[in-house]
N, C-alpha and C positions, 0 to 999 in steps of 0.2 A: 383065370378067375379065382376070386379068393375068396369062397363063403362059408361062415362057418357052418358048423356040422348042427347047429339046434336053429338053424333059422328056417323057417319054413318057405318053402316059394311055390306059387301053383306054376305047374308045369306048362301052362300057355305063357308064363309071363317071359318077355322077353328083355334077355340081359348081353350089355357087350362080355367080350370072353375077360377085358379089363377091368371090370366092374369088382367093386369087395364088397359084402355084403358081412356086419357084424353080428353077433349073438343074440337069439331069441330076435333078430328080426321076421318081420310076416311081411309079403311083398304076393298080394292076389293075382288072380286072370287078369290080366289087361292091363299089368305095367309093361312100360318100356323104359329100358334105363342104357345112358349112351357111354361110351367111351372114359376110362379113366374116376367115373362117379363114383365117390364113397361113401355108404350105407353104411352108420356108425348103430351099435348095439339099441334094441329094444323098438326101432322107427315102424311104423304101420306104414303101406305104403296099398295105395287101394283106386279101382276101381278103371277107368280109360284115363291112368294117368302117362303121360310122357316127360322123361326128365333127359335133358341133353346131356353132352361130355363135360366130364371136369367138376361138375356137382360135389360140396359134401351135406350131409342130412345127417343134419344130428340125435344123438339120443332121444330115445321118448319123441321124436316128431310124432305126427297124423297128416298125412301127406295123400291128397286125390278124396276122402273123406266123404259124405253123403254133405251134401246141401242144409244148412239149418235153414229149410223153409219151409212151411206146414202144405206148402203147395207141392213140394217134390214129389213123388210117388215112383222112385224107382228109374226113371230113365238114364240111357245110356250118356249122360255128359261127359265131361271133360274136365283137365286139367293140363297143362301144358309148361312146362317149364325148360327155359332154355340154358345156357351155358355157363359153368365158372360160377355159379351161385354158392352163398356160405346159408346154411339152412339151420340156425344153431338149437339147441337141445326145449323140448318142449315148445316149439310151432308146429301150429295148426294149419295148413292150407287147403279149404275145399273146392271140389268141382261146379261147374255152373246149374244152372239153372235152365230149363227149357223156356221158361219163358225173361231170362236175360240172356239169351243168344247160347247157352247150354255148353261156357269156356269160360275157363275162368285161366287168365293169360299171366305168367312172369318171364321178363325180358333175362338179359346177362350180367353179371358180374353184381351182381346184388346181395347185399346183406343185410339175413333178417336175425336178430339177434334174441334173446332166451323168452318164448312165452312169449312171440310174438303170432297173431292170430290177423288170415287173409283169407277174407266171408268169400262167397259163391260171386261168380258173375265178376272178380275185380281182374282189375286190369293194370299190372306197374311194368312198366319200360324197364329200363339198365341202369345201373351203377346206384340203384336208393338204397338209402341209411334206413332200417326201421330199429330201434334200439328198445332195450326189452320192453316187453310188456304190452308194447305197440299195437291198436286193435283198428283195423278195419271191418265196417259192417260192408253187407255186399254193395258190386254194382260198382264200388268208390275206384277211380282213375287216379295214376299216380305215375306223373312223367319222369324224364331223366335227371338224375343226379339231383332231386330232391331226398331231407332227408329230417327226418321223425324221431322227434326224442323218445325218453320212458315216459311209460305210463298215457299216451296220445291216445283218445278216442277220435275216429271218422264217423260220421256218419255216413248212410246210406247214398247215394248215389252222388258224393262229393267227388269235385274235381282236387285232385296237388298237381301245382303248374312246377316246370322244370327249373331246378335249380335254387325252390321254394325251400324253407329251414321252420319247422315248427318248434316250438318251444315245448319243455316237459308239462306236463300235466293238464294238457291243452285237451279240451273238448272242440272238435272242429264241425259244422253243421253249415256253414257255405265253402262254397271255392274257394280255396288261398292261391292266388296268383303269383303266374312263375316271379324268381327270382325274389321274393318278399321274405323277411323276419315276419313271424308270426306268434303269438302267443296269447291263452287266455280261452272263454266259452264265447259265446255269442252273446251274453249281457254284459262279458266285459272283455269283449277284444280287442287284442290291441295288434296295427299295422307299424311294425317301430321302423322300418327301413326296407331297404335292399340289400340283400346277404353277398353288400362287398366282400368278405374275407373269404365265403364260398368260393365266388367268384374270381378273387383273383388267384386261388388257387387252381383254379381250372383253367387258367390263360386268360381269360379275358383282358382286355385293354383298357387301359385308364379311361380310354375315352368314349370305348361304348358302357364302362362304370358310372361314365356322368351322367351320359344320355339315357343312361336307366335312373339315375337317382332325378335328373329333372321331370319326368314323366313321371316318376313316384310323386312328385311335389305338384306337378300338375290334377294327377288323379286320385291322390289320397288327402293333400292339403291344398285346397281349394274350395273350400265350402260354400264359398257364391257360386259355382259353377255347377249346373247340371252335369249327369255324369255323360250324356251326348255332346253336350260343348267341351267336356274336358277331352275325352277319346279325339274330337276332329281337331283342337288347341294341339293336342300331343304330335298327332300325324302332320301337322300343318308345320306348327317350330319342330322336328327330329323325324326329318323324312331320311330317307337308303339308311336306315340301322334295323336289320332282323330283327332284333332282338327285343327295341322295340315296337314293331309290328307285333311283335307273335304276345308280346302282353297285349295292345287292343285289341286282340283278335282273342285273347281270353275272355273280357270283361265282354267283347260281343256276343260270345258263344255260350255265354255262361246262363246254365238255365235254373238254380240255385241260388243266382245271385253272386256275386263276391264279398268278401271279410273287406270292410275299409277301415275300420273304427281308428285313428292312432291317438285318442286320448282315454284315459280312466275317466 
C-alpha cells in the first residue's frame, strides 16, 4: 500500500494492501476501496462508499458526498462503484437517497471526464463516455456504451438508452432512446439518426445497422402513424433482431416519454 504521509484516512475505512492513496487526500469511516485503485492527490472520498479494483479518482474529486436533497437528513446511503473506472479531476458523485432506493450505482470501465457531476439515486451501467462538464441531476439512468458530450445537462429521472450519443450542449428532459444521435433542449430537439459510427465500432453488423435505421424511419419519420401503430409496424416488419426489441421496449417503458423531434 502506498499512501502518502498528509493524507488522512479514518481508521475504520477499509483499503486493499494495493490501493495508492495521494497527497492531502481525506478517505472517512465507511470507505471500501478494492484492489490496485488509485487515489490521486486532494480527492474526498466519504460516507458508505464502495469502489471496486482497478479504479483511478482523480484530483479534487467528491466522491460518496451527502445527497443534494432538502429531504436527506443524515442516513446511512450508499454509493457503489464498480471496476476499471477513470474518475477524472474535479467529479462529483453522490450517495442515494432513502427515499430513491438509498444507492446510487456505477457499472465498469467508464469514463467520467473533468467536472463532471452524478446526483443521488443515478444509475450508469459500463463502458459510458460522460465528457467534461457533463451533469446529471438525480434518479437519471444511463445504459451501456452510451456516451455524453461537454457541457450535457439530464434531467431528473431521465432514461440514456445503450449505445445512445448525445450531442454538446444538450439539455435532455425526456428519454433518449438506445442507439439514437441526439442533440438540442426539448423546444428544439433534434432525433438526427442512429449512431452508426458508434455502432460499428462496437461490431455490430451491417445488417442489424439496417434493421435499426428502418425502425428509426418507422418510429421517428412516420408522422401519420401513432406511436402504438408505429411500435407494432416495427415488430411486425423486424421480428428475431434484439436489438430491435429492446428499442420498443424503451418507448414502451418509458415513463417520461421519449425525444423524437428530427426537424428544427
Amino acid at each position: 500500500m502506498s499512501i502518502h504521509p498528509t493524507a488522512v484516512i479514518d481508521k475504520k475505512a477499509e483499503l486493499d494492501s494495493s490501493v495508492h492513496v495521494g497527497a492531502y487526500t481525506v478517505i472517512e469511516k465507511g470507505v471500501r476501496i478494492g484492489a490496485g485503485t488509485r487515489i490521486e492527490p486532494h480527492a474526498v472520498l466519504a460516507g458508505l462508499t464502495t469502489i471496486g479494483a482497478g479504479n483511478v479518482v482523480g484530483s479534487f474529486t467528491s466522491i460518496g458526498t451527502p445527497p443534494q436533497d432538502l429531504g436527506y437528513a443524515g442516513e446511512p446511503t450508499q454509493l457503489v462503484i464498480g471496476d476499471h473506472n477513470q474518475i477524472r479531476e474535479y467529479t462529483s458523485i453522490h450517495r442515494g437517497t432513502v427515499k430513491g432506493g438509498g444507492i446510487t450505482v456505477i457499472g465498469n470501465n467508464n469514463l467520467f471526464m473533468a467536472y463532471c457531476h452524478i446526483g443521488h439515486d443515478c444509475r450508469i451501467a459500463s463502458h459510458v463516455i460522460m465528457a467534461n462538464v457533463a451533469t446529471l441531476a438525480g434518479h437519471v439512468e444511463i445504459d451501456d456504451y452510451a456516451s455524453i458530450s461537454g457541457l450535457v445537462a439530464v434531467h431528473q429521472f431521465c432514461r440514456i438508452g445503450a449505445y445512445a450519443y448525445i450531442g454538446g450542449m444538450s439539455g435532455i428532459s425526456l428519454d433518449v432512446a438506445p442507439y439514437m444521435i441526439v442533440t438540442g433542449t426539448r423546444s428544439r430537439m433534434r432525433v438526427s439518426g442512429i449512431n452508426k459510427v458508434g455502432l460499428r465500432r462496437q461490431g455490430f453488423s451491417k445488417e442489424t445497422i439496417g434493421k435499426l435505421d428502418q425502425a428509426f424511419r418507422l418510429l421517428f419519420r412516420s408522422p401519420d402513424l401513432l406511436q402504438a401503430d408505429a411500435l407494432a409496424q416495427v415488430r411486425k416488419e423486424l421480428p428475431d433482431c434484439a436489438e430491435v426489441e429492446s428499442l420498443v421496449h424503451f418507448f414502451e417503458s418509458s415513463k417520461r416519454g421519449v425525444a423524437k423531434r428530427t426537424e428544427d
